[in-house]
C-alpha positions as CSV (number, residue, x, y, z in Angstrom):
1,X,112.8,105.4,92.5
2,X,112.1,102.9,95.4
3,X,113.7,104.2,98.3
4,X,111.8,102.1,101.0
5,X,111.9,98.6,102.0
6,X,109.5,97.1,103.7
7,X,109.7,93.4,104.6
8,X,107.9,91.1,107.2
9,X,108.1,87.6,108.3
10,X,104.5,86.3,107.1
11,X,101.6,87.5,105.4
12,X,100.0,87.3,108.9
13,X,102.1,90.8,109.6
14,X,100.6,92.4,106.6
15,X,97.5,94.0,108.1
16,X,100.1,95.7,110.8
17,X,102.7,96.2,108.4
18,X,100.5,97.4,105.8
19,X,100.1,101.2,108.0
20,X,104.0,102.1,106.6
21,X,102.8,101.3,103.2
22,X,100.3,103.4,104.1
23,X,102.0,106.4,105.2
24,X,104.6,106.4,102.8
25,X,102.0,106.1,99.9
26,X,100.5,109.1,101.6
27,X,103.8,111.2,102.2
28,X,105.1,110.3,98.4
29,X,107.8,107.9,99.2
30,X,108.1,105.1,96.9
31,X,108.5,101.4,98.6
32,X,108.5,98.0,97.9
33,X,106.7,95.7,100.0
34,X,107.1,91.7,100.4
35,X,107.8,88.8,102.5
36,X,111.3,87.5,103.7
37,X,111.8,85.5,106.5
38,X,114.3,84.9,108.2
39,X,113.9,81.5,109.6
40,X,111.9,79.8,106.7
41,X,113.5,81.8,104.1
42,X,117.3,82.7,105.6
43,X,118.7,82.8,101.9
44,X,116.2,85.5,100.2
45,X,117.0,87.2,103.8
46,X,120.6,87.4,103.4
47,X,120.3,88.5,99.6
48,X,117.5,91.1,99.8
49,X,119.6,92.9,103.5
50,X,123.4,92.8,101.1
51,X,121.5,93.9,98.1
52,X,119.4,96.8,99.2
53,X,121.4,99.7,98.9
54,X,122.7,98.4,96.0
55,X,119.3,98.5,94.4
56,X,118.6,102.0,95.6
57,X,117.0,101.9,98.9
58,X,117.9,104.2,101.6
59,X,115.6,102.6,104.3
60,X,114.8,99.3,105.1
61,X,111.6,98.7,107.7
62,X,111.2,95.5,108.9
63,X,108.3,94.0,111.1
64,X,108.3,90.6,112.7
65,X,106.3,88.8,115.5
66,X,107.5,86.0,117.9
67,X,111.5,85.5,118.4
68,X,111.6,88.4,115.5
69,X,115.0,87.9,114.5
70,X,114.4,89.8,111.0
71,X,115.1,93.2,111.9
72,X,118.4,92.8,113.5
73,X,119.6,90.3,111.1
74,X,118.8,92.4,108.2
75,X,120.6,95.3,110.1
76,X,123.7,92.8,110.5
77,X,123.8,92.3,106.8
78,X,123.3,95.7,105.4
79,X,125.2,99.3,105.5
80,X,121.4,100.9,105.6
81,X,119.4,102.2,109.0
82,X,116.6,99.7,109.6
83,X,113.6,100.2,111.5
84,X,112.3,97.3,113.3
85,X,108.3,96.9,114.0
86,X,107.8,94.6,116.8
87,X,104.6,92.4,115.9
88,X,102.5,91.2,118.7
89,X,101.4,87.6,116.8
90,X,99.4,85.0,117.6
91,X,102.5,83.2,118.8
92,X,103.5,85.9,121.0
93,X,103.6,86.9,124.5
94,X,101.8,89.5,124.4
95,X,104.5,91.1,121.8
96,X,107.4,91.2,124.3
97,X,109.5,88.6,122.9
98,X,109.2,90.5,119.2
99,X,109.9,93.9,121.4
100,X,112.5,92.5,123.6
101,X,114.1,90.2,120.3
102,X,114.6,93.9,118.3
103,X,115.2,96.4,120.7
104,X,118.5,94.7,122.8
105,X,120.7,94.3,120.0
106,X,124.3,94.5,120.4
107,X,126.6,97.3,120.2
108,X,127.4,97.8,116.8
109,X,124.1,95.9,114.9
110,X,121.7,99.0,115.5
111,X,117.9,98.7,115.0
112,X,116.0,101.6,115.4
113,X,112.7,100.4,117.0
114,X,108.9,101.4,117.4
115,X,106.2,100.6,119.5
116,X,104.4,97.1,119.4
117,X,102.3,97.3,115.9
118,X,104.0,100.5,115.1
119,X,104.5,100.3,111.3
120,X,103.1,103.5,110.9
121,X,105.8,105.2,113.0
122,X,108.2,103.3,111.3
123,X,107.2,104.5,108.1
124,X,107.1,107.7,109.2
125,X,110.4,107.6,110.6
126,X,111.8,106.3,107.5
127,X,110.3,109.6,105.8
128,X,112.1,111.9,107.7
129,X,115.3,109.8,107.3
130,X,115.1,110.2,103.8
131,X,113.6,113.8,104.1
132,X,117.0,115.1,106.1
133,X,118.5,115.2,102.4
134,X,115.2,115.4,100.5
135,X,113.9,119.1,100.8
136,X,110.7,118.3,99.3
137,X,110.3,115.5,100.9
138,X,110.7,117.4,104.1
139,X,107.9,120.0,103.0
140,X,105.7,117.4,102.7
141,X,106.4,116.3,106.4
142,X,106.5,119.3,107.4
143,X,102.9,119.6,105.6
144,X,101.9,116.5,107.3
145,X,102.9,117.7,110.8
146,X,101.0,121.0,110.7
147,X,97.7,118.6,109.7
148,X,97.9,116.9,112.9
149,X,98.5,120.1,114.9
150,X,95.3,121.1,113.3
151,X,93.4,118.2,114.1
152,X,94.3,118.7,117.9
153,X,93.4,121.7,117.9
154,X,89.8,121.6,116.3
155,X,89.5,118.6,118.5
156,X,90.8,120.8,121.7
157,X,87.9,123.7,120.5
158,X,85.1,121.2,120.3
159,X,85.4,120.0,123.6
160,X,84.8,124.2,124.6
């Protein structure tokens, strides 16, 4: 069952967005993936945000450069938590508008946000939204945490 949504702005955001796919592939969660914008394509925004949980998802990710209005209007259309990527494009300054656009959003519209070309936070994050009612789902983070720990530390011995 696809418990994931990820959605960008352009194709141009796929190589940044592509790291939740990523991660979630990697972790087990299943996701859909696909391009809504929400200036060229307001109407498919507006439907895919009031139809999510309806279709199953539990987490919506969303990744957007420039004025990146998609995360925060999807989170004003949908009951689900939504993670905003800012996405430093080539319209961009320097990815502070995209930051800036999705991390001050009004009280009540919240968008959990990650760093600038974050998506693989974000997909993380969604994980262990999903994995506070999913026990094996939280094995496998907790699988996935105890990997990097051990990556540090054979790093940390190598430098000895």
């Amino acid at each position: 069952m696809v418990e994931v949504g990820i959605i960008m702005g352009s194709a141009s955001d796929l190589p940044v967005m592509q790291e939740a796919a990523d991660i979630l592939k990697e972790l087990g969660v299943e996701f859909e993936i696909n391009i809504v914008s929400a200036h060229r394509t307001p109407e498919l925004m507006f439907e895919y945000a009031k139809n999510a949980h309806k279709r199953g998802l539990k987490v919506i990710v969303a990744g957007a450069g420039g004025a990146a209005h998609l995360p925060g209007m999807t989170a004003s259309l949908t009951p689900l938590p939504v993670i905003g990527v800012p996405v430093k494009s080539s319209n961009s300054i320097d990815g502070w508008d995209s930051i800036l656009s999705i991390l001050q959003m009004p009280g009540g519209i919240p968008v959990a946000t990650v760093a600038l070309n974050g998506a693989k936070n974000a997909g993380i994050l969604a994980a262990k939204i999903i994995g506070a009612s999913n026990p094996t789902l939280l094995v496998r983070l907790e699988a996935y945490m105890e990997d990097m720990k051990q990556k540090v530390l054979q790093s940390a011995e190598k430098l000895k």
